[in-house]
HTML snippet that shows the backbone in 3Dmol.js (N, CA, C, O; Angstrom):
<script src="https://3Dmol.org/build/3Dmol-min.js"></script>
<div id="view" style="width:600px;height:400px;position:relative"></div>
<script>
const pdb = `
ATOM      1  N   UNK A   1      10.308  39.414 -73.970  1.00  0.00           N
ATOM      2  CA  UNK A   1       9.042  39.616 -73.293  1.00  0.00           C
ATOM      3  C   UNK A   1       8.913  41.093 -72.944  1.00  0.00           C
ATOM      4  O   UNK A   1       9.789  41.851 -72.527  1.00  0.00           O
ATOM      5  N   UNK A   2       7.526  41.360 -73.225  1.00  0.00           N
ATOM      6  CA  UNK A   2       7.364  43.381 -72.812  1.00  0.00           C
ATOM      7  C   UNK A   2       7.336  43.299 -71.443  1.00  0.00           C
ATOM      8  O   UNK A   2       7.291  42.229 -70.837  1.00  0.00           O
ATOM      9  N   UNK A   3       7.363  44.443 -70.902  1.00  0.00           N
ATOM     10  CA  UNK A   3       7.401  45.022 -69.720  1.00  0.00           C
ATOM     11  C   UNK A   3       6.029  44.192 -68.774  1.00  0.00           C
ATOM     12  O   UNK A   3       5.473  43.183 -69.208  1.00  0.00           O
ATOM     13  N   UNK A   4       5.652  44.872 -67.410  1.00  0.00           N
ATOM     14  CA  UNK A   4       4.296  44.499 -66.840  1.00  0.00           C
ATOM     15  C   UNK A   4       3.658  45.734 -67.325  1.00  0.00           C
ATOM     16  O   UNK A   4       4.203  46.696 -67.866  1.00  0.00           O
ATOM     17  N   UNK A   5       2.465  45.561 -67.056  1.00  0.00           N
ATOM     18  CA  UNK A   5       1.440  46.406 -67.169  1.00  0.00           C
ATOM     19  C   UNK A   5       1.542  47.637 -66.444  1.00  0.00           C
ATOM     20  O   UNK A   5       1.269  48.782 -66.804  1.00  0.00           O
ATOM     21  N   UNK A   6       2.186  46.996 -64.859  1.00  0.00           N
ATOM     22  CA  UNK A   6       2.196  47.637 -63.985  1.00  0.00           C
ATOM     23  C   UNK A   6       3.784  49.029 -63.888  1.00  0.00           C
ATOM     24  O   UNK A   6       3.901  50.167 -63.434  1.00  0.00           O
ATOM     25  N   UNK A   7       4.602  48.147 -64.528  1.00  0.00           N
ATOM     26  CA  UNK A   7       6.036  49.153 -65.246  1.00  0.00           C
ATOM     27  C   UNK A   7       5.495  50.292 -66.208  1.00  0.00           C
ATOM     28  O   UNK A   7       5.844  51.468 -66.315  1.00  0.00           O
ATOM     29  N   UNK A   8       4.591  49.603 -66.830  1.00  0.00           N
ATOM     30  CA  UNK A   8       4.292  50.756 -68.377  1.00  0.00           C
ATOM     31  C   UNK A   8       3.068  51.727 -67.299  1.00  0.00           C
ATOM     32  O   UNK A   8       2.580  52.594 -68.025  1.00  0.00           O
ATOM     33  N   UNK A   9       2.621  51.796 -66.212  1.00  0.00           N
ATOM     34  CA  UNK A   9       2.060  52.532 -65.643  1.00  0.00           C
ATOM     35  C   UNK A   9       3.164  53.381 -64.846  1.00  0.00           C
ATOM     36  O   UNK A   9       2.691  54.221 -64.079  1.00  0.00           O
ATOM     37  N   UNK A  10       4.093  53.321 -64.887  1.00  0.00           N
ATOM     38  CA  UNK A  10       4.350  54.117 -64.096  1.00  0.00           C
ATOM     39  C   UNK A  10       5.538  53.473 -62.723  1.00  0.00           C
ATOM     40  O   UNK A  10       6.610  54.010 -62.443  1.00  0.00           O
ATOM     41  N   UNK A  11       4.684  51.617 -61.725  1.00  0.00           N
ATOM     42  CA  UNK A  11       5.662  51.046 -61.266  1.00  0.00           C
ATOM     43  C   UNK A  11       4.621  51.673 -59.595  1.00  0.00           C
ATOM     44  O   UNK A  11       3.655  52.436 -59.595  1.00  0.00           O
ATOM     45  N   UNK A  12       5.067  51.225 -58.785  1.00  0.00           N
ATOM     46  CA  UNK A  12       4.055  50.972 -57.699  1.00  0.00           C
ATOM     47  C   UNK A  12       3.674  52.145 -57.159  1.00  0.00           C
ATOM     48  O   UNK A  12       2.546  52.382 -56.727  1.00  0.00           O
ATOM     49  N   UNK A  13       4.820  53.071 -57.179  1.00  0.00           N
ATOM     50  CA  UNK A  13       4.741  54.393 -56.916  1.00  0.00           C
ATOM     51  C   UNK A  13       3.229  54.952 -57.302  1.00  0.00           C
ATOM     52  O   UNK A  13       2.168  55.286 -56.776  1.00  0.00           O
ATOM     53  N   UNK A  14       3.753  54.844 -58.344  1.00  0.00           N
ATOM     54  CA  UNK A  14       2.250  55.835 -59.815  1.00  0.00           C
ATOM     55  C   UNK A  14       0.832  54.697 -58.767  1.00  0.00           C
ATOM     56  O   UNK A  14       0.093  55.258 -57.958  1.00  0.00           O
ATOM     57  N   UNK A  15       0.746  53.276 -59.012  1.00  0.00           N
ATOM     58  CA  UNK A  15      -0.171  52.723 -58.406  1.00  0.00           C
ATOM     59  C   UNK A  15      -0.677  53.473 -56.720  1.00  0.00           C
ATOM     60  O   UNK A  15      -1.745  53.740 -56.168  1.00  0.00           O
ATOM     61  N   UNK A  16       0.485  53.563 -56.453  1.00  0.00           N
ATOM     62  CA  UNK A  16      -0.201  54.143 -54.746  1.00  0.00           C
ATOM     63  C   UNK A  16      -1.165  55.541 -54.727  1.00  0.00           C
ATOM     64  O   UNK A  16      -2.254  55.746 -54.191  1.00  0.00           O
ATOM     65  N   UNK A  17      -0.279  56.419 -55.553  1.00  0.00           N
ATOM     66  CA  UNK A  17      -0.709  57.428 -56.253  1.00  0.00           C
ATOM     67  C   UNK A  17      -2.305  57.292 -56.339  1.00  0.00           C
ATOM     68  O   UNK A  17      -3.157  57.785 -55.599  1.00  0.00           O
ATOM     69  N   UNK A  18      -2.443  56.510 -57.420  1.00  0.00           N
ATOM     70  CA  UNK A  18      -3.655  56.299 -58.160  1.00  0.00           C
ATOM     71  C   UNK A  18      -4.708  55.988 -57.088  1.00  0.00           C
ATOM     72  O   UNK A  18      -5.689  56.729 -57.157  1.00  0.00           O
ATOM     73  N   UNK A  19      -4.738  55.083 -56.130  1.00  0.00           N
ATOM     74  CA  UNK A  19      -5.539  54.348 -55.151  1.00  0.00           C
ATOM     75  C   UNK A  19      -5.636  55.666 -54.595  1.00  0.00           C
ATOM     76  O   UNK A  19      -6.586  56.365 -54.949  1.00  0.00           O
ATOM     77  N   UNK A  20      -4.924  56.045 -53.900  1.00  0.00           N
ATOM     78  CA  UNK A  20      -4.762  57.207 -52.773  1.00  0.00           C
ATOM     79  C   UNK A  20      -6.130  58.141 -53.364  1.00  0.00           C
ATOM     80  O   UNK A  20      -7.208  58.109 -52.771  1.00  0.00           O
ATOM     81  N   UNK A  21      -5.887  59.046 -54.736  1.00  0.00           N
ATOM     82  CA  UNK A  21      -6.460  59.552 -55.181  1.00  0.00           C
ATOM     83  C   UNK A  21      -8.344  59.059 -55.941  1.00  0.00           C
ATOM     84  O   UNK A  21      -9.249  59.802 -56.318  1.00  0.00           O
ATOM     85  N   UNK A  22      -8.275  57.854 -55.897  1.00  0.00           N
ATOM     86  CA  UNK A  22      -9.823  57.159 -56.341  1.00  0.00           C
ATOM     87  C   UNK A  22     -10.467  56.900 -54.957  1.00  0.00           C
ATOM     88  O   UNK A  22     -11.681  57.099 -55.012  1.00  0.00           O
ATOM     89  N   UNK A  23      -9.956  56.447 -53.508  1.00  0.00           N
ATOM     90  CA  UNK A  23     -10.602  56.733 -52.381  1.00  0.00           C
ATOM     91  C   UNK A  23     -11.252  58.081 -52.285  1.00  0.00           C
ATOM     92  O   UNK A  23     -12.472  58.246 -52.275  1.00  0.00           O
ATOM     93  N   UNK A  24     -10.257  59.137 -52.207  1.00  0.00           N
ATOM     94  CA  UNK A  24     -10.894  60.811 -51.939  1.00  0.00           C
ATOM     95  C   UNK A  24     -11.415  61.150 -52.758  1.00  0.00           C
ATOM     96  O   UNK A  24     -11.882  62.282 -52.639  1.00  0.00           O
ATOM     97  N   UNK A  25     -11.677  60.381 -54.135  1.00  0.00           N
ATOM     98  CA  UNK A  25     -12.744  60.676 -55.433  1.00  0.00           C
ATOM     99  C   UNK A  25     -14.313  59.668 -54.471  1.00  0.00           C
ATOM    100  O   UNK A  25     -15.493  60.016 -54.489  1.00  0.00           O
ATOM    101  N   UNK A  26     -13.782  58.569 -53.832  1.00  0.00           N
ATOM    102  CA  UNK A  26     -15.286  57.801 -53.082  1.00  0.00           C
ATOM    103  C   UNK A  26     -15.566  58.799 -52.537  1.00  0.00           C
ATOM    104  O   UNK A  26     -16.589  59.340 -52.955  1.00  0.00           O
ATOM    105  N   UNK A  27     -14.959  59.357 -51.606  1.00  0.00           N
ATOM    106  CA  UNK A  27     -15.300  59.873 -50.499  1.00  0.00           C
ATOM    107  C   UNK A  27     -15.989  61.396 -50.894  1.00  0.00           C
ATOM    108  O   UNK A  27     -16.539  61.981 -49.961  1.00  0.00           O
ATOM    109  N   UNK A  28     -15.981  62.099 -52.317  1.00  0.00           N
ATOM    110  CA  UNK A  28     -16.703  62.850 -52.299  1.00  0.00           C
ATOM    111  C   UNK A  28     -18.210  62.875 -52.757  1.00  0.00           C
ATOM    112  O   UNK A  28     -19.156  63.659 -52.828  1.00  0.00           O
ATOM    113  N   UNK A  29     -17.863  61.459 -53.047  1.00  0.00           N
ATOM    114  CA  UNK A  29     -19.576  60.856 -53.292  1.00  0.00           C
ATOM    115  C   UNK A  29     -20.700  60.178 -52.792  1.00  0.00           C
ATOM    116  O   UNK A  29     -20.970  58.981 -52.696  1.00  0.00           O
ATOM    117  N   UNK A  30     -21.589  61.722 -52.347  1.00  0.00           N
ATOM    118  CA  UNK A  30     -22.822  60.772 -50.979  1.00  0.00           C
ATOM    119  C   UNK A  30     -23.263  60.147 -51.635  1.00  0.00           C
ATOM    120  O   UNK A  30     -24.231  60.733 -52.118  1.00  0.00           O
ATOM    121  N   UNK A  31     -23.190  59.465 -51.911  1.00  0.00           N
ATOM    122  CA  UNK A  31     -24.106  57.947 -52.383  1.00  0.00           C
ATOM    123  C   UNK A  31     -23.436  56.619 -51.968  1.00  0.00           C
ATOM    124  O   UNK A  31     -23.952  55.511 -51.824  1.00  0.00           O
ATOM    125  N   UNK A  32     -21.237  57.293 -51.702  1.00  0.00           N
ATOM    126  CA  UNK A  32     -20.833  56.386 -51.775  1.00  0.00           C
ATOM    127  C   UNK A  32     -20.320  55.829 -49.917  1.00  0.00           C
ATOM    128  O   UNK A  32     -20.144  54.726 -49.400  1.00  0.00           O
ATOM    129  N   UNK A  33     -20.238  57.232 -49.416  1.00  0.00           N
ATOM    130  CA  UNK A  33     -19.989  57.444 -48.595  1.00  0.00           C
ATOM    131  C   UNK A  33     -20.134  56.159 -47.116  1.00  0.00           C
ATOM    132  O   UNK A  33     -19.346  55.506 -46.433  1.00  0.00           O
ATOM    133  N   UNK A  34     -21.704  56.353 -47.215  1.00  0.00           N
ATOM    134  CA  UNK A  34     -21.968  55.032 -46.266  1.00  0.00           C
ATOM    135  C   UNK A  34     -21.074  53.380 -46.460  1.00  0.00           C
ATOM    136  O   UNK A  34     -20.345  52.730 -45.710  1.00  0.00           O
ATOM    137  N   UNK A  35     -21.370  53.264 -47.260  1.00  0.00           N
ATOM    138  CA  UNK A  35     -20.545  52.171 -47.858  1.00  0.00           C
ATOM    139  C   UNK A  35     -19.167  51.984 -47.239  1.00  0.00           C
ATOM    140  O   UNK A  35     -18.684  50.852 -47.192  1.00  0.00           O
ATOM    141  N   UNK A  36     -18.410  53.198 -46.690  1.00  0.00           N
ATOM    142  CA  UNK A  36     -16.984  52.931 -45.991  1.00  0.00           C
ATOM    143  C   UNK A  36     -17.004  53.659 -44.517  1.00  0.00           C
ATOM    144  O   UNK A  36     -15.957  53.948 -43.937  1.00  0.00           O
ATOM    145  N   UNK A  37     -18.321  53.926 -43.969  1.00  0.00           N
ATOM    146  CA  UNK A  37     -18.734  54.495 -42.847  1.00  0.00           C
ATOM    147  C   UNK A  37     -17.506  53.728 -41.784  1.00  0.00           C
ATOM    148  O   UNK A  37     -16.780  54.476 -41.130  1.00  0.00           O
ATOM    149  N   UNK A  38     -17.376  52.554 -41.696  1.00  0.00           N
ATOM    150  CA  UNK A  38     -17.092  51.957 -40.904  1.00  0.00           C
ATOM    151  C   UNK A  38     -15.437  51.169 -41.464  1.00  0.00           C
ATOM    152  O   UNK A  38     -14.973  50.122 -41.013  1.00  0.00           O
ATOM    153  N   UNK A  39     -14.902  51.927 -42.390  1.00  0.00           N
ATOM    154  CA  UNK A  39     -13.944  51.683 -42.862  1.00  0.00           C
ATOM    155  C   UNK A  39     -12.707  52.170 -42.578  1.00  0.00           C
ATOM    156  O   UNK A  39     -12.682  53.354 -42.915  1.00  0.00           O
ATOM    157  N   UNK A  40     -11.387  51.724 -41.995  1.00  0.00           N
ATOM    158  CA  UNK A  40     -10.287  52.780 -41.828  1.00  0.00           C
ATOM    159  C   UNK A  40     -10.153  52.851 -43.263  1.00  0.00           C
ATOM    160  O   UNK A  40     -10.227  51.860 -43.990  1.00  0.00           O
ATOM    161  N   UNK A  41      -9.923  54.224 -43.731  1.00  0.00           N
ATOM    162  CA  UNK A  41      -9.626  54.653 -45.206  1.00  0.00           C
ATOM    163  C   UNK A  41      -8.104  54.653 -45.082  1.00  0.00           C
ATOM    164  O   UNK A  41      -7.730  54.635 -46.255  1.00  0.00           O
ATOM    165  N   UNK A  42      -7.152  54.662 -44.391  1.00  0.00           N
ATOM    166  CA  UNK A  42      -5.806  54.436 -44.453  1.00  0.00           C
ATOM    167  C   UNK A  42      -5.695  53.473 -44.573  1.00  0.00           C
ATOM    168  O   UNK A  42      -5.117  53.149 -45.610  1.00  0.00           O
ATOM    169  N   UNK A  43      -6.109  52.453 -43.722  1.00  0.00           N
ATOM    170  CA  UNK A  43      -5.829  50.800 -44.205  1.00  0.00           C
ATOM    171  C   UNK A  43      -6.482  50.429 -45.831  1.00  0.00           C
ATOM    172  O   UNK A  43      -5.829  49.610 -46.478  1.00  0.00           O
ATOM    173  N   UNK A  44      -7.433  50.870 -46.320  1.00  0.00           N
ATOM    174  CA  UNK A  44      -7.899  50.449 -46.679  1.00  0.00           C
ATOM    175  C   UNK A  44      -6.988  51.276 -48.624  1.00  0.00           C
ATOM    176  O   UNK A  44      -6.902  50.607 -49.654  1.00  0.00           O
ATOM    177  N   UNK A  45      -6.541  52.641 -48.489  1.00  0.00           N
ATOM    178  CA  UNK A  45      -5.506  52.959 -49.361  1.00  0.00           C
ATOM    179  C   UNK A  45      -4.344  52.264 -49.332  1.00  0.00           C
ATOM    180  O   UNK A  45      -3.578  52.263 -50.295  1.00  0.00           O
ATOM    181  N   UNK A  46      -4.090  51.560 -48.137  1.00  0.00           N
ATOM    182  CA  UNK A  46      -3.011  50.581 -47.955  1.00  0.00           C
ATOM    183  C   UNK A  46      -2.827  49.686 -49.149  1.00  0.00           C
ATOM    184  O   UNK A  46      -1.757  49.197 -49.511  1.00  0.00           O
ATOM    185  N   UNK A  47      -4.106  49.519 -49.767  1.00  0.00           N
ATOM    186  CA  UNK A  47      -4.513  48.165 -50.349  1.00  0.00           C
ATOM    187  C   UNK A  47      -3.605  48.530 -51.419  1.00  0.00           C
ATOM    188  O   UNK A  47      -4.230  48.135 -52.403  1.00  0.00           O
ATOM    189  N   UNK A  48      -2.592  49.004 -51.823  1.00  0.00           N
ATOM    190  CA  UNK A  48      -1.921  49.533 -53.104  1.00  0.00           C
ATOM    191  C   UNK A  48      -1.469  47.991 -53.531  1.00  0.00           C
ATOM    192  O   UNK A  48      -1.666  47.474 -54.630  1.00  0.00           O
ATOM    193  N   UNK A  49      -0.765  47.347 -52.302  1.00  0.00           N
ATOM    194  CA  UNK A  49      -0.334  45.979 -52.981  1.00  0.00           C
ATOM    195  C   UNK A  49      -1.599  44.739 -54.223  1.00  0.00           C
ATOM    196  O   UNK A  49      -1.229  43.978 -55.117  1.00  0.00           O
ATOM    197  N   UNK A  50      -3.248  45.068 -53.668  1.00  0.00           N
ATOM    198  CA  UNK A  50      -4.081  44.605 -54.594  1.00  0.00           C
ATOM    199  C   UNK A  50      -3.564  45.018 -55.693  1.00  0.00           C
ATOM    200  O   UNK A  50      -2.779  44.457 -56.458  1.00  0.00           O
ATOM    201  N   UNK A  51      -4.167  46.283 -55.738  1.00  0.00           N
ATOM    202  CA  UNK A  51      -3.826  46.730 -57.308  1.00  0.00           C
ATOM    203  C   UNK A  51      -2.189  46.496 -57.943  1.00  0.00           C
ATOM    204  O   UNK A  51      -2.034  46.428 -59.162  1.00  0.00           O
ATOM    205  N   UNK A  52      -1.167  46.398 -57.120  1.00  0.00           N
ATOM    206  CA  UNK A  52      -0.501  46.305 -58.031  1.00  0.00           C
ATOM    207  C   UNK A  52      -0.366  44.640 -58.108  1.00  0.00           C
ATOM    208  O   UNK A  52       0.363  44.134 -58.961  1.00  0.00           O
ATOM    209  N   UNK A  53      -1.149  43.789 -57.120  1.00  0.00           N
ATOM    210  CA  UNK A  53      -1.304  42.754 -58.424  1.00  0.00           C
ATOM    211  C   UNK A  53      -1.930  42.559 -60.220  1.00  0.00           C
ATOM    212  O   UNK A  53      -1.641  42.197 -61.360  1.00  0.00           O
ATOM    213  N   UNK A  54      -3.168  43.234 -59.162  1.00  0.00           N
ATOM    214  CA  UNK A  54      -4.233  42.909 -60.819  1.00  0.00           C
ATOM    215  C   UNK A  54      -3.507  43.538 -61.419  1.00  0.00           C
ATOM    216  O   UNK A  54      -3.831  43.021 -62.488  1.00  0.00           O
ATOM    217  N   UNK A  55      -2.528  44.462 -61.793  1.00  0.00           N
ATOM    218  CA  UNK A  55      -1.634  45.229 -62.831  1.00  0.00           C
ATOM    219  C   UNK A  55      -0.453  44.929 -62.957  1.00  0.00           C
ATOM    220  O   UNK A  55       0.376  45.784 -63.268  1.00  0.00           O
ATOM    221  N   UNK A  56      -0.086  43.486 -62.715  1.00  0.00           N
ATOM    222  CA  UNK A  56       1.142  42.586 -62.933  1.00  0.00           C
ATOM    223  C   UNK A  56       2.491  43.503 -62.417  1.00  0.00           C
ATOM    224  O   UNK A  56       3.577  43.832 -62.896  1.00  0.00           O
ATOM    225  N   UNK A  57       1.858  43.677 -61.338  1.00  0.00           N
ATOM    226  CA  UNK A  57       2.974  44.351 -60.155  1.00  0.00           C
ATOM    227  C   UNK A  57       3.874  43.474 -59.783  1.00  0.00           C
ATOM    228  O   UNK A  57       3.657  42.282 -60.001  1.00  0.00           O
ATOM    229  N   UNK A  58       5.027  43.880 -59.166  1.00  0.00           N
ATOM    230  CA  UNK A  58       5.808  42.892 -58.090  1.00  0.00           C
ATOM    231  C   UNK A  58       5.162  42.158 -56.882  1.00  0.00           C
ATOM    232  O   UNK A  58       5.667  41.073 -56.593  1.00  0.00           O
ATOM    233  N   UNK A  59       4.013  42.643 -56.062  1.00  0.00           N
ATOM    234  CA  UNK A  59       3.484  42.304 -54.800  1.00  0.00           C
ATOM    235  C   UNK A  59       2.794  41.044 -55.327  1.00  0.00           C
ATOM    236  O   UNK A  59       2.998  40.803 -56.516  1.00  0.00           O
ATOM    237  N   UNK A  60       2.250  40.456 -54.854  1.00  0.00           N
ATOM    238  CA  UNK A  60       0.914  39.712 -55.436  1.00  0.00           C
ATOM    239  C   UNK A  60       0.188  38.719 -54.162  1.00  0.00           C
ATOM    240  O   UNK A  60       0.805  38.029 -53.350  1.00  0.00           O
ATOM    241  N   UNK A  61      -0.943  38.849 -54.251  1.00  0.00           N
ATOM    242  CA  UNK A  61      -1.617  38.045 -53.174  1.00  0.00           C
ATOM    243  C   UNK A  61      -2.209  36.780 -54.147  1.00  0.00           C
ATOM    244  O   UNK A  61      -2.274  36.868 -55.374  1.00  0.00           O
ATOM    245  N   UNK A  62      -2.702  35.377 -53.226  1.00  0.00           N
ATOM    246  CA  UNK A  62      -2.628  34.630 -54.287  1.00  0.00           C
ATOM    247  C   UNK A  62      -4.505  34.781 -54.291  1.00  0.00           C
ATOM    248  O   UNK A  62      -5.044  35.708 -53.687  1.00  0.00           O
ATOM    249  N   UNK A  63      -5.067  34.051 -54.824  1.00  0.00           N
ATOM    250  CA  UNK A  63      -6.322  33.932 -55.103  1.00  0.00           C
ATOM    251  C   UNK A  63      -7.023  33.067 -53.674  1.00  0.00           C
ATOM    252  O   UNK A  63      -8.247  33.002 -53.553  1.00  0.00           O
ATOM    253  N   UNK A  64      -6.203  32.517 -52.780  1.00  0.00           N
ATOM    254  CA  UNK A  64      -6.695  31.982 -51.557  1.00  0.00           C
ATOM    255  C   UNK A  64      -6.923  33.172 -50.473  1.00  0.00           C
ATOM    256  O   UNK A  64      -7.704  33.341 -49.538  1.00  0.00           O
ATOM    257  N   UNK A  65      -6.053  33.778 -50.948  1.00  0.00           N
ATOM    258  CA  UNK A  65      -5.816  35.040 -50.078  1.00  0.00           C
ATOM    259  C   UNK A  65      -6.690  35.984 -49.926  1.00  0.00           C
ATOM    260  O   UNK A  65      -7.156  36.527 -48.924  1.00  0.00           O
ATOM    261  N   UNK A  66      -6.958  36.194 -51.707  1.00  0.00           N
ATOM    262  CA  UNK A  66      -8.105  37.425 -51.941  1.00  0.00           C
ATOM    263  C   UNK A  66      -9.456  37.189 -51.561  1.00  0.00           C
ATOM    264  O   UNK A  66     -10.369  37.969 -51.291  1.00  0.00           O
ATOM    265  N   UNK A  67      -9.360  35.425 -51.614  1.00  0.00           N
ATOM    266  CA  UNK A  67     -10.979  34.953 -51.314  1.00  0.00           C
ATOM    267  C   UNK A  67     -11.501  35.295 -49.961  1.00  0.00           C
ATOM    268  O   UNK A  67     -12.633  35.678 -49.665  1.00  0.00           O
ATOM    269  N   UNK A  68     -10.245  35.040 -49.029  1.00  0.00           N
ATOM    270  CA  UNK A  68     -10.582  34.928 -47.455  1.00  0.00           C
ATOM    271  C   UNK A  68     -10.505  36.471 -47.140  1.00  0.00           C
ATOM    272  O   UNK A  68     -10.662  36.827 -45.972  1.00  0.00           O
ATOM    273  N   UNK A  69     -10.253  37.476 -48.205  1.00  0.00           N
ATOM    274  CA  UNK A  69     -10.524  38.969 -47.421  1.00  0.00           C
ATOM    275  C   UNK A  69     -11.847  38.896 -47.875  1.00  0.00           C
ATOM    276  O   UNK A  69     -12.726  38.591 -47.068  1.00  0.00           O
ATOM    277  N   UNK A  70     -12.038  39.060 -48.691  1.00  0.00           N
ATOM    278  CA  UNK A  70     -12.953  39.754 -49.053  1.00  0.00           C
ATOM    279  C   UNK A  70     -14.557  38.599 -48.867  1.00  0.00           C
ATOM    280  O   UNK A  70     -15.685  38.809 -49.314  1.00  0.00           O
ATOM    281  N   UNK A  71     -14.097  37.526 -48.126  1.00  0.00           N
ATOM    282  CA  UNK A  71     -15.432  36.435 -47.941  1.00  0.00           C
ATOM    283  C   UNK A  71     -16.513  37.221 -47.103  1.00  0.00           C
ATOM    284  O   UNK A  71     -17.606  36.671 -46.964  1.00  0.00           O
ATOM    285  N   UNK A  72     -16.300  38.501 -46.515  1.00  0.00           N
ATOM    286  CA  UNK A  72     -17.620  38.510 -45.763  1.00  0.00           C
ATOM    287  C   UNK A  72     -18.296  39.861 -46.485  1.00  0.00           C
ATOM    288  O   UNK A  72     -19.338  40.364 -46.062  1.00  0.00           O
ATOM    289  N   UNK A  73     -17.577  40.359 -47.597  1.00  0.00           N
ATOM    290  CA  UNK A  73     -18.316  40.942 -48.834  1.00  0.00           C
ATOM    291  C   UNK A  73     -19.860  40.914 -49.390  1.00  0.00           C
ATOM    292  O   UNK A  73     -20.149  41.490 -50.439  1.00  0.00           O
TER     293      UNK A  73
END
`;
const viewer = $3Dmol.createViewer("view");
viewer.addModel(pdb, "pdb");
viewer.setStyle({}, {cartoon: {color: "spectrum"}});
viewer.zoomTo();
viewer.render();
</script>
């Protein structure tokens, strides 16, 4: 069996990386800005464990989990 997706990227590290850096890419965009007005952006780069699910990471939240964050979306 090949690697995860998330190994051939790099491995959670490279993932935190990545998040860290696509927030302060939101954040230089007024259009996008409002949208996280009311957001801790540290908690919310926290989220590294999402992504390294969807990228067949070690972490993983299950699909009950993801529903009840994100239900008032």
């Amino acid at each position: 069996m090949g690697s995860s997706l998330n190994d051939r990227l790099g491995g959670f590290s490279f993932i935190r990386e990545l998040v860290s850096n696509f927030y302060s890419k939101v954040l230089e965009e007024d259009d996008l800005i409002p949208f996280f007005a009311q957001t801790d952006m540290a908690r919310l780069v926290d989220q590294t464990k999402l992504w390294a699910t969807a990228l067949e990471g070690p972490a993983s939240y299950t699909t009950d989990q993801l529903t009840a964050i994100h239900r008032s979306m």
